[in-house]
C-alpha positions as CSV (number, residue, x, y, z in Angstrom):
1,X,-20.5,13.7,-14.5
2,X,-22.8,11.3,-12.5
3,X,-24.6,7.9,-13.7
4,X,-25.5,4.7,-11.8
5,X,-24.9,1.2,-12.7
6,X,-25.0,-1.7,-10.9
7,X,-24.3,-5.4,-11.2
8,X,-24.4,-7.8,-8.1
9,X,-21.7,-9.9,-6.9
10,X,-22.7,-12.2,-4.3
11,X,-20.8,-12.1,-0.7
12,X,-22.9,-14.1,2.0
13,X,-21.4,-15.0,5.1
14,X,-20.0,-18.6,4.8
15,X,-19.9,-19.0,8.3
16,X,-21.9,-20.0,11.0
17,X,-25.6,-18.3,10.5
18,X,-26.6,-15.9,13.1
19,X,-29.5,-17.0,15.1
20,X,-30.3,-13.5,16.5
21,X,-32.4,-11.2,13.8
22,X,-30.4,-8.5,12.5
23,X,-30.6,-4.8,13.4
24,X,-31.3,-2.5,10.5
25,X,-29.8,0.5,12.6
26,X,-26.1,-1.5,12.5
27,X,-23.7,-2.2,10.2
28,X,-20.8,-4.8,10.1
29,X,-18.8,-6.3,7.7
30,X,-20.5,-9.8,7.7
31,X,-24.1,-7.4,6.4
32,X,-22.1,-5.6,4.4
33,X,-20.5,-8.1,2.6
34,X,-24.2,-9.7,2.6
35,X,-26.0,-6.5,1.1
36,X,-23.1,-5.5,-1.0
37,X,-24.1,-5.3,-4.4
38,X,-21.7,-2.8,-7.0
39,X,-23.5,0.7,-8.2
40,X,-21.5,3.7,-9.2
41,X,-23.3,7.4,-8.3
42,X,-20.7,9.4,-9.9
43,X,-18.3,7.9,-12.6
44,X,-14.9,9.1,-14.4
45,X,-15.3,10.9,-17.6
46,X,-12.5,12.8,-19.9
47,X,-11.9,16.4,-20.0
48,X,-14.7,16.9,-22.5
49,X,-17.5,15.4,-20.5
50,X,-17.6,12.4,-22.0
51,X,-18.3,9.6,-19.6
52,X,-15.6,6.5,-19.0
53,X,-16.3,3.3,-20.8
54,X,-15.1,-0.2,-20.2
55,X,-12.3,-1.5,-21.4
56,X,-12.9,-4.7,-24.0
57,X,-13.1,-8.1,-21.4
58,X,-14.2,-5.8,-18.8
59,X,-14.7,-6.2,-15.8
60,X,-12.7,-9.4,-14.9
61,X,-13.6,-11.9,-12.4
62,X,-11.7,-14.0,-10.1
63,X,-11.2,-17.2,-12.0
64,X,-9.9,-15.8,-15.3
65,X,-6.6,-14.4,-14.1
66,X,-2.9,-15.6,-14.9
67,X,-1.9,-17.3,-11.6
68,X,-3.3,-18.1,-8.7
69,X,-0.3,-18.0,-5.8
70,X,-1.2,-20.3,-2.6
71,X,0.4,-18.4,0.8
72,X,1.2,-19.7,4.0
73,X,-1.0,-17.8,5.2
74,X,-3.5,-14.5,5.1
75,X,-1.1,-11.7,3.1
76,X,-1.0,-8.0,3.8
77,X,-0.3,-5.4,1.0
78,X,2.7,-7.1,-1.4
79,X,4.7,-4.8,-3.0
80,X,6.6,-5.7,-6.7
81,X,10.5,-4.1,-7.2
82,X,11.4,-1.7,-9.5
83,X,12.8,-4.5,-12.5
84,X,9.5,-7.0,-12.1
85,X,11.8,-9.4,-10.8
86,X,11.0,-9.9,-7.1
87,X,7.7,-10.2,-5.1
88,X,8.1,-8.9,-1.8
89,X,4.8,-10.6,0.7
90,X,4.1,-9.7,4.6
91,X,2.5,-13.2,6.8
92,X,2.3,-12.4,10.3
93,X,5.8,-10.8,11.4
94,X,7.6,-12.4,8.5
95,X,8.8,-11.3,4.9
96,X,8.4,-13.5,2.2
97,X,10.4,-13.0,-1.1
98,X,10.0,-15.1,-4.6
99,X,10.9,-14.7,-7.7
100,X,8.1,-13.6,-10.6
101,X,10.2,-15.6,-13.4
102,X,11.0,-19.0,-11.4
103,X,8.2,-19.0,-8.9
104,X,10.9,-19.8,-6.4
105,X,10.5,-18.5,-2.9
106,X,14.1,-17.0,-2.1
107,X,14.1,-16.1,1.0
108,X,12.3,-15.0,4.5
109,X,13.2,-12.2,6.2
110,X,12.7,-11.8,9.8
111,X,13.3,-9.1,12.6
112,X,9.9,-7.7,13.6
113,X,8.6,-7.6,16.7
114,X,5.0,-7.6,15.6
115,X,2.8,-8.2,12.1
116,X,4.1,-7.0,9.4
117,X,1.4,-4.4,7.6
118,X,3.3,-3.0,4.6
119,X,6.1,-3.6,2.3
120,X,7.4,-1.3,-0.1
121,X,10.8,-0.8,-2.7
122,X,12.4,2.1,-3.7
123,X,12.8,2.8,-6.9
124,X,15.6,1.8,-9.2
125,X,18.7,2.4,-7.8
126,X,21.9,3.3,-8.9
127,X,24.9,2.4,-7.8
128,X,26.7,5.2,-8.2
129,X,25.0,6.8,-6.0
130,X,26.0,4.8,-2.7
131,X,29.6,5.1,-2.9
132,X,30.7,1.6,-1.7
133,X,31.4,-1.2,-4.1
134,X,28.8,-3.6,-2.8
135,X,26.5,-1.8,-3.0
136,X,22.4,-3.4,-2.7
137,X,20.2,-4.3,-5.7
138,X,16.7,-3.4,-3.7
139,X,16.3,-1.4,-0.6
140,X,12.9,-2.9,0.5
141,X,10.9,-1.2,3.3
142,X,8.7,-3.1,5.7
143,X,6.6,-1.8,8.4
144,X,5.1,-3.2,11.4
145,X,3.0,-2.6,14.3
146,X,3.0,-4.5,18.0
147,X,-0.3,-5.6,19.2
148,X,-2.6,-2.9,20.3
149,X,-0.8,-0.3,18.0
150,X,1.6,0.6,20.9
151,X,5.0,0.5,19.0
152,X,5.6,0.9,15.3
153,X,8.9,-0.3,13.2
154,X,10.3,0.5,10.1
155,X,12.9,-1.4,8.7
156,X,14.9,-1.0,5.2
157,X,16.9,-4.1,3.8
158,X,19.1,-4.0,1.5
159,X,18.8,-6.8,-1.2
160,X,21.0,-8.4,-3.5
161,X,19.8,-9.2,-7.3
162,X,18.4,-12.7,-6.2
163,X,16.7,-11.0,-3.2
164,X,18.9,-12.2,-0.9
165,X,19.8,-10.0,2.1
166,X,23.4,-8.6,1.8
167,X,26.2,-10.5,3.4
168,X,27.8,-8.8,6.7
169,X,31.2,-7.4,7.5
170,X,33.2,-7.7,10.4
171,X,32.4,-4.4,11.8
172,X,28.7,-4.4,10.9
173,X,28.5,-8.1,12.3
174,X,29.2,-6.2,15.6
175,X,27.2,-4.1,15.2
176,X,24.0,-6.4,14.6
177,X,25.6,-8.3,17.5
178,X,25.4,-5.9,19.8
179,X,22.1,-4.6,18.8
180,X,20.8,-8.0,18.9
181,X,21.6,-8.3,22.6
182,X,20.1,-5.3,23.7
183,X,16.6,-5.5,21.6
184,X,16.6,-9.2,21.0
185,X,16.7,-8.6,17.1
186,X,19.4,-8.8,14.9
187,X,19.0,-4.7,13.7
188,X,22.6,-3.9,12.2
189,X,21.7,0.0,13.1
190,X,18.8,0.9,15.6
191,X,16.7,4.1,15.9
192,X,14.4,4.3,18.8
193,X,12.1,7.6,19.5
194,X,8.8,8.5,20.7
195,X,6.8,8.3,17.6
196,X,4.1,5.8,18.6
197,X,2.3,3.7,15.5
198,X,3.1,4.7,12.2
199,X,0.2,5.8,10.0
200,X,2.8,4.5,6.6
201,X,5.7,4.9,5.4
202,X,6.7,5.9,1.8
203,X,10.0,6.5,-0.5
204,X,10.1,9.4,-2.7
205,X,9.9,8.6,-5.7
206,X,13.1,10.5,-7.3
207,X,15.6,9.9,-4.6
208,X,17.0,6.3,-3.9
209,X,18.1,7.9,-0.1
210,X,15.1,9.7,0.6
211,X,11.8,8.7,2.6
212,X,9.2,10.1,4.9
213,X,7.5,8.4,8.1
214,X,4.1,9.3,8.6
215,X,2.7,8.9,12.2
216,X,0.1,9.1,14.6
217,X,1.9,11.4,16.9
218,X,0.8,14.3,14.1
219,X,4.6,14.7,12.8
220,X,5.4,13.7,9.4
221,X,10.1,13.1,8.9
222,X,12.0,13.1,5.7
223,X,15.1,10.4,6.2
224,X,18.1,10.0,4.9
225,X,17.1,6.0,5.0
226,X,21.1,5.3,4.2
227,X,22.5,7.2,7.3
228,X,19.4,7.1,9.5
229,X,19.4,10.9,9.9
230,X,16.4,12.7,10.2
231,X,16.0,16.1,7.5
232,X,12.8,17.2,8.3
233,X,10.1,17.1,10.7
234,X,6.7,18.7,9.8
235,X,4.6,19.2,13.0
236,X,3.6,18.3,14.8
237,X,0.1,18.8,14.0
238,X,-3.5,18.7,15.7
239,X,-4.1,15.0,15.2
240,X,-3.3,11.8,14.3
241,X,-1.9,11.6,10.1
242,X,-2.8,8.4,8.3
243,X,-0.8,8.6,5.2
244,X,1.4,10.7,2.8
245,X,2.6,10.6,-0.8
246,X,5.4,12.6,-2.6
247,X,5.5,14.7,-5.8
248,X,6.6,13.0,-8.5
249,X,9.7,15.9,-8.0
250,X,9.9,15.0,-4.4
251,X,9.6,19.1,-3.8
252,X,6.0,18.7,-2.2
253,X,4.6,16.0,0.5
254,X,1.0,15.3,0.3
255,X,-0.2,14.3,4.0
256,X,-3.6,13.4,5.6
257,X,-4.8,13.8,8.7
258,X,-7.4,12.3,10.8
259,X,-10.3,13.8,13.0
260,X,-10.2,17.3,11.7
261,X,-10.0,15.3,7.7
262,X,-7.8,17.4,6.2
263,X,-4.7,17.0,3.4
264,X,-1.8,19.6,3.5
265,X,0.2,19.8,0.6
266,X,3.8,21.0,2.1
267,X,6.6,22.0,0.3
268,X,9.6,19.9,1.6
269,X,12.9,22.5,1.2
270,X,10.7,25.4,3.5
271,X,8.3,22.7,5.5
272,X,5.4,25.7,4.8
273,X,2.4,24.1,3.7
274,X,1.3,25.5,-0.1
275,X,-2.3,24.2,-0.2
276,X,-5.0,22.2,2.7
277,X,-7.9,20.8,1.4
278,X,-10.5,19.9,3.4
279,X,-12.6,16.3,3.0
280,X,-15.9,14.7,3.9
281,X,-14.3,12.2,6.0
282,X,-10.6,11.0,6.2
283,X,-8.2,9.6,3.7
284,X,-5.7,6.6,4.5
285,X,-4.3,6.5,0.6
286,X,-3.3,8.8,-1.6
287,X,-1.1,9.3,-4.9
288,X,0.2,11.8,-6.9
289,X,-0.1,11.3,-11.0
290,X,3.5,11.2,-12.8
291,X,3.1,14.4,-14.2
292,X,2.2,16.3,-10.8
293,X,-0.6,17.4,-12.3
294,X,-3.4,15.3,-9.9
295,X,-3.4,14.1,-6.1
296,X,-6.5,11.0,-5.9
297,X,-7.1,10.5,-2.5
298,X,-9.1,7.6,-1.4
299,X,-11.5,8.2,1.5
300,X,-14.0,6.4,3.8
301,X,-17.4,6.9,2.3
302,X,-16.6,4.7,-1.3
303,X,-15.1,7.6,-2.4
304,X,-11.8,8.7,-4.7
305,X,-11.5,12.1,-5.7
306,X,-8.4,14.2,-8.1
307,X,-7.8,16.9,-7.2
308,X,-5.6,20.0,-8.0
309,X,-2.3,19.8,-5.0
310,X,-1.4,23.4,-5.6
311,X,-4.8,24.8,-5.3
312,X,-7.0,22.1,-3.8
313,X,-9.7,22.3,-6.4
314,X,-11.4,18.7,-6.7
315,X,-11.4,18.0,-10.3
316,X,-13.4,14.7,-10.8
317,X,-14.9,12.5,-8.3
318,X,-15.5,8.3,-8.8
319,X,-18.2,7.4,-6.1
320,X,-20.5,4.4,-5.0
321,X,-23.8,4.7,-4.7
322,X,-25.8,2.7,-1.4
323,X,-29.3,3.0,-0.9
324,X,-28.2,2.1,3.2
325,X,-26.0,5.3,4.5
326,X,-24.6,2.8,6.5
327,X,-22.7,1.0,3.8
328,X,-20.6,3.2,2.7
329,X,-18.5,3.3,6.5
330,X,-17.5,0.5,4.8
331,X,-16.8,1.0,1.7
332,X,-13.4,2.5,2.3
333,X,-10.9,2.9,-0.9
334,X,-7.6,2.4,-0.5
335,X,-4.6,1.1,-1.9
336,X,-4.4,4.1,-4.7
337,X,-1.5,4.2,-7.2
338,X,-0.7,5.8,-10.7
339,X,1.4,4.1,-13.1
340,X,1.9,5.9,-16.2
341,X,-1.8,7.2,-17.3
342,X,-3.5,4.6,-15.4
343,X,-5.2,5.7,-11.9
344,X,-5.6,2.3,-9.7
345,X,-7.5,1.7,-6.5
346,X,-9.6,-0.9,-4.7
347,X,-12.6,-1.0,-3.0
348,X,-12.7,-2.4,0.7
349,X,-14.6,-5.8,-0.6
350,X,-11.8,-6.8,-3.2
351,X,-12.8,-4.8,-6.3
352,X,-9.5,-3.5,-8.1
353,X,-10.4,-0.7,-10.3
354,X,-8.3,0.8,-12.7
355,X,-8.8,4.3,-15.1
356,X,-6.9,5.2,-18.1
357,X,-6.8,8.9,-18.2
358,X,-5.3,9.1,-21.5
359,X,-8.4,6.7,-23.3
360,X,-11.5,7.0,-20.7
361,X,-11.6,3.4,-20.3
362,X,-11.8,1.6,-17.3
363,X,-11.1,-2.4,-16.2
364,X,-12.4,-3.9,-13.5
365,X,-11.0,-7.3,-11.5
366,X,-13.9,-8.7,-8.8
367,X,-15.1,-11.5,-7.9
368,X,-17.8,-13.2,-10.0
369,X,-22.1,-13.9,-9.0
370,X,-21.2,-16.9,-7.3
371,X,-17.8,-16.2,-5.1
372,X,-18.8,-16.0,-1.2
373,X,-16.9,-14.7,1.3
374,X,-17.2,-13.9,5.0
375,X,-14.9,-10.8,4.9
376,X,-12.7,-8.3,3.7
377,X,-8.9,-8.8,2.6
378,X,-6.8,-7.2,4.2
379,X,-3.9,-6.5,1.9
380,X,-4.4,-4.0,-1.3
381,X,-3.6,-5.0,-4.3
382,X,0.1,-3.7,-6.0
383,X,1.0,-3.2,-9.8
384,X,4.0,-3.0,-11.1
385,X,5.4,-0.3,-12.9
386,X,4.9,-1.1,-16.1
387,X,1.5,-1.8,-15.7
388,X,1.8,-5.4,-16.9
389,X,1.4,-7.4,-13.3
390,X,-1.4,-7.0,-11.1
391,X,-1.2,-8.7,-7.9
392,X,-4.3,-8.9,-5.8
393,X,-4.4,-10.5,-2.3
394,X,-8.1,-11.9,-1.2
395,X,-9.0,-13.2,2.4
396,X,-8.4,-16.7,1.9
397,X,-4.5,-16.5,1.7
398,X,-4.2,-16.6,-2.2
399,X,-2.6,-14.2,-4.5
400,X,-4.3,-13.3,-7.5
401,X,-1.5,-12.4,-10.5
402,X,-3.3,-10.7,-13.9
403,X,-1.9,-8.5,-16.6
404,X,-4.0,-5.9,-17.4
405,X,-2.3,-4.5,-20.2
406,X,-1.4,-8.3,-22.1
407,X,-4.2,-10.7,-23.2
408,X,-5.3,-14.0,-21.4
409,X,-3.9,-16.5,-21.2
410,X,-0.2,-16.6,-19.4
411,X,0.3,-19.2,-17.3
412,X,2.1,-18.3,-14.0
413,X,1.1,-20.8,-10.8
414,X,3.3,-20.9,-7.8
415,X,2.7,-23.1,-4.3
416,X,4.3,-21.4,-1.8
417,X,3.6,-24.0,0.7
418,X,6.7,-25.5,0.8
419,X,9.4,-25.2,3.3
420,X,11.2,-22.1,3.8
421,X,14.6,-21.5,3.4
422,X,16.7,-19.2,6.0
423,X,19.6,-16.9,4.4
424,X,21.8,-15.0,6.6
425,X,23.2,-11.5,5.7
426,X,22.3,-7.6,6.5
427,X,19.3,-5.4,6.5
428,X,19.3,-1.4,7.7
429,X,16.8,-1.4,10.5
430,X,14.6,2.2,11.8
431,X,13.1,1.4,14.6
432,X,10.9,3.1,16.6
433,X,9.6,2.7,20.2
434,X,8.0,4.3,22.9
435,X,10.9,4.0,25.2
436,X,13.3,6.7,24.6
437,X,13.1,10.0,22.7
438,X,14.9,10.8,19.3
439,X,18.0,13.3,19.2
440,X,17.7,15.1,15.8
């Protein structure tokens, strides 16, 4: 189903103006975030043909959500844990952790050697299953790259019910002692091989001790992120992977790769791939819908498309439409996530879109006619699993809190400016690093 509408929302440079004339034959961000104006080539529509509609108060602007959360500083992709209770926030090479309910900052966590770039939790997880009596509230991912992309780390924590980092023993005090001295971190448990940068990092979404590690060197690994040992390794293969997702089941890993722009769908007990479809230009986020029935991949071009897994037939397509070519290099979508029905993504400018597959309506969070800015956020926005809390990050350092599926008002403002508070304790660290190989 195709249509166009559009709607402008202004994005001028708020810097200092260029004297030079520009170059029609170029692109940047500052003129695309000039010339950017919102117009949809090819919408959603239901089964039946019937195109998508908006939500009522749709779309949302920046101005009318819940809370507006002041940072310390720009924020990378925040990630929400599996009870709504904790917010989990990447600033530079730090982790910051608050509380939703209080507002209270709780704790920082530190150990990376460079920025942090994303932060995820496993799902619920249930004691029972980690046989020891203390055992963690939240095992929180974070991921983080060195400058120039040289060496990437993973590190899982494990998190108390106040999101406080688990206290030591003896033995593991050690432990972290000794690995401290020999990286300069305090690491409890260290993993070093020759994977490179990391293209993400995700948990599946069935299994509190299983994850995969996606990376540049073309191999994709299924952990055990409690011991440390590596299952499986698919590849390597003929170019760099950006990103993977698992199957609701955790039976199949979705995983892109760069240059030749392909997504193999591989089943994870046999590592044989079950389905490859090929793209118009690469994908850096993908997600699989609850029911398996859908992969949406977003790709470079202002583009997401469903499709199929098991056969790789595309099944709708949601696309922007530029009269300039040249703007859509920069309309990259990204940070794409079902929760329940709901199929959420955002546009590289800020624009959170969301799409009820269950009642063809849409809702739409921007920034209003009169909001300027100079360029791009960084961080995607995260929603929690409910699909009550939507947090968006913008390029100014702020946190933007809504509730898509509860009416305006609900006051939540937090100032996280204030001083930061240390806590001692334990995290599980992967680390990787270009200076020794792995022993599987």
């Amino acid at each position: 189903m195709t249509s166009e509408s559009s709607f402008s929302s202004s994005s001028e440079h708020t810097g200092d103006p260029i004297s030079c004339e520009e170059n029609d034959n170029e692109m940047d961000e500052r003129k695309f975030l000039k010339n950017w104006t919102y117009c949809i080539r090819s919408d959603f529509a239901s089964l039946s043909g019937v195109p998508a509609t908006w939500e009522n108060g749709h779309p949302k602007h920046w101005g009318q959500e819940e809370a507006k959360i002041f940072l310390d500083g720009e924020a990378t992709t925040p990630a929400i844990s599996p009870d709504n209770q904790i917010i989990a926030i990447g600033i530079a090479n730090q982790i910051h952790l608050f509380r939703v309910n209080t507002k209270e900052r709780v704790n920082v966590l530190y150990g990376h050697p460079g920025e942090v770039v994303t932060v995820a939790f496993a799902p619920s997880l249930d004691k029972d299953s980690i046989n020891k009596p203390d055992a963690p509230c939240y095992l929180l991912s974070s991921q983080s790259e060195e400058e120039g992309g040289g060496n990437g780390y993973i590190i899982v924590w494990e998190l108390d019910q106040y999101g406080m980092k688990m206290p030591s023993l003896k033995e593991e005090q050690e432990q972290q002692i000794t690995a401290a001295d020999h990286q300069n971190t305090d690491f409890m448990h260290c993993f070093p091989g020759e994977l490179g940068s990391f293209g993400g990092a995700v948990f599946s979404p069935d299994d509190n001790s299983l994850a995969a590690s996606i990376s540049w060197d073309g191999t994709a690994r299924i952990w055990d992120i409690l011991s440390g040992k590596s299952l499986h390794i698919i590849g390597p293969l003929d170019g760099q992977l950006w990103c993977g997702a698992f199957s609701p089941d955790s039976k199949y890993l979705a995983i892109s790769q760069g240059g030749r722009d392909l997504i193999y769908i591989y089943n994870i007990p046999t590592a044989q791939p079950v389905s490859c479809i090929k793209l118009p230009t690469w994908s850096r986020s993908m997600a699989w819908s609850p029911d398996g029935r859908f992969l949406a991949g977003g790709l470079q071009i202002g583009t997401l498309c469903l499709w199929d897994p098991y056969t790789g037939i595309e099944k709708q397509r949601w696309s922007l439409h530029f009269d300039d070519f040249m703007m859509q290099e920069y309309a990259t979508i990204g940070g794409v996530q079902f929760i329940g029905d709901k199929l959420i993504f955002r546009i590289l400018e800020g624009t959170v879109e969301v799409y009820n597959l269950a009642t063809n309506l849409k809702q739409q969070f921007t920034r209003g006619p009169d909001t300027k800015i100079s360029r791009c956020p960084r961080g995607e926005m995260v929603c929690s699993r409910d699909s009550k809390l939507l947090i968006i990050p913008d390029s100014d350092g702020n946190l933007f809190a809504s509730y898509p599926s509860i009416g305006l008002p609900r006051p939540f403002i937090s100032n996280l400016s204030s001083a930061v508070r240390t806590i001692g304790g334990r995290k599980l660290a992967l680390q990787w690093s270009n200076s020794r190989s792995w022993n599987n």
